[in-house]
C-alpha positions in Angstrom: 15.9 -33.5 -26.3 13.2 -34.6 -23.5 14.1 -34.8 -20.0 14.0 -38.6 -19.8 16.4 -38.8 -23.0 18.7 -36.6 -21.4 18.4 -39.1 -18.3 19.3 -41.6 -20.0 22.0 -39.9 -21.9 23.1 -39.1 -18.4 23.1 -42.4 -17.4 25.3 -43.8 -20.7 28.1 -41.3 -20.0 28.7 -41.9 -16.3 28.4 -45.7 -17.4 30.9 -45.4 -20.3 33.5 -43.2 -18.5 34.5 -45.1 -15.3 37.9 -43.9 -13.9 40.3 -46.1 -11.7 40.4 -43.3 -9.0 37.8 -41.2 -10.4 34.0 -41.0 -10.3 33.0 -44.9 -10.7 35.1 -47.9 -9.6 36.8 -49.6 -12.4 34.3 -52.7 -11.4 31.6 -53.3 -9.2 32.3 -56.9 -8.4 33.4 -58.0 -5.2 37.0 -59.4 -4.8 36.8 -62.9 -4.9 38.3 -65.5 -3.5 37.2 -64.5 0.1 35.2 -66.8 1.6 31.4 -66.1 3.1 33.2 -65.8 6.6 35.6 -63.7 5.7 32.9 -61.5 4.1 30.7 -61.5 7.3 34.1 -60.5 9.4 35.2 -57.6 7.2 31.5 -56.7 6.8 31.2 -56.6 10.7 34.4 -54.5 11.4 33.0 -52.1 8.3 29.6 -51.5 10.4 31.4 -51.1 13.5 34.1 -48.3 11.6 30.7 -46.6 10.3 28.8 -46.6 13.3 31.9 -44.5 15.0 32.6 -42.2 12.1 34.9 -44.2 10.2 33.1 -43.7 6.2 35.7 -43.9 4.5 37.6 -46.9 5.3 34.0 -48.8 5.9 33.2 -47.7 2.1 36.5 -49.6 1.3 36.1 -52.9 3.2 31.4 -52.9 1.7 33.2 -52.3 -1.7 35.6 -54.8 -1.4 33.2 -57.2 -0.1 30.3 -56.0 -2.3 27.5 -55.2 0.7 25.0 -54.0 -0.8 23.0 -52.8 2.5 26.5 -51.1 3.6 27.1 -49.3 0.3 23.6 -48.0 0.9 24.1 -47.0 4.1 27.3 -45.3 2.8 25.1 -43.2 0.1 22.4 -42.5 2.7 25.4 -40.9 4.9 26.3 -38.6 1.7 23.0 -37.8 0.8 22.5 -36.5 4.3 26.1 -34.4 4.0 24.5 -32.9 0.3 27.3 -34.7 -1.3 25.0 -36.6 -4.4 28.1 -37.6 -6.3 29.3 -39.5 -3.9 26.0 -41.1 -2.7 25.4 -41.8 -6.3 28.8 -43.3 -6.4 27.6 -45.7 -3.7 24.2 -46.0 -4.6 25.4 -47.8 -7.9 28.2 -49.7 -6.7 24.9 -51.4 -4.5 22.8 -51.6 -7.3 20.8 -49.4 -5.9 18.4 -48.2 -8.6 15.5 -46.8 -6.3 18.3 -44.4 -4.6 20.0 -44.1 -7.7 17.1 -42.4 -9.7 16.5 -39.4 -7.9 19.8 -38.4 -8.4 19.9 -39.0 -12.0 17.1 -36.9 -12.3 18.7 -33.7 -10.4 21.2 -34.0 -12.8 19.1 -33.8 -15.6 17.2 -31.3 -14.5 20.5 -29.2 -13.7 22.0 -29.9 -17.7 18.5 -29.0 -19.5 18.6 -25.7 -17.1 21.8 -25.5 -18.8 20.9 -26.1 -22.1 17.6 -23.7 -21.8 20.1 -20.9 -20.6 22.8 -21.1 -23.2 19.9 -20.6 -26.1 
């Protein structure tokens, strides 16, 4: 198997196995019903909980209101903390593909250096 089939194969699992709690959210929608205010309030407090060290509960409020830039800003955080799983996690709940990739590629490169050493 090539590294860009192993990519993709990569790719199709993480898709196909979404937990509730686990690895990917169940959906990567935002919730509706809120309004384009209420969006830009929640959105607002969410920057303002980031910019003082707040990641977690400012990845709940962009996920919730489905900010891309601040679900990017989330991944960049745990990109720079060496935590790829969850930048990826945010990365792709943004849509994120240029971030995204890179990761998807470690990955691959980690599982064929798998493969090659179990032969």
């Amino acid at each position: 198997m090539n590294r860009k089939e192993l990519e993709d194969n990569l790719k199709n699992s993480l898709n196909q196995h979404r937990l509730t709690d686990g690895f990917i959210k169940v959906t990567d929608q935002p919730v509706r019903g809120l309004t384009a205010e209420q969006k830009v309030i929640l959105n607002r407090k969410a920057n303002t909980m980031f910019n003082k060290g707040n990641i977690e509960d400012a990845r709940r409020i962009y996920i919730t209101t489905g900010y891309s830039d601040g679900l990017t800003r989330i991944g960049d955080y745990y990109m720079g903390k060496n935590e790829s799983l969850k930048a990826l996690k945010a990365y792709y709940l943004a849509h994120n593909t240029r971030d995204s990739e890179p990761i998807y590629q470690d990955f691959s490169k980690i599982i064929s250096k798998i493969m090659e050493d179990d032969k």
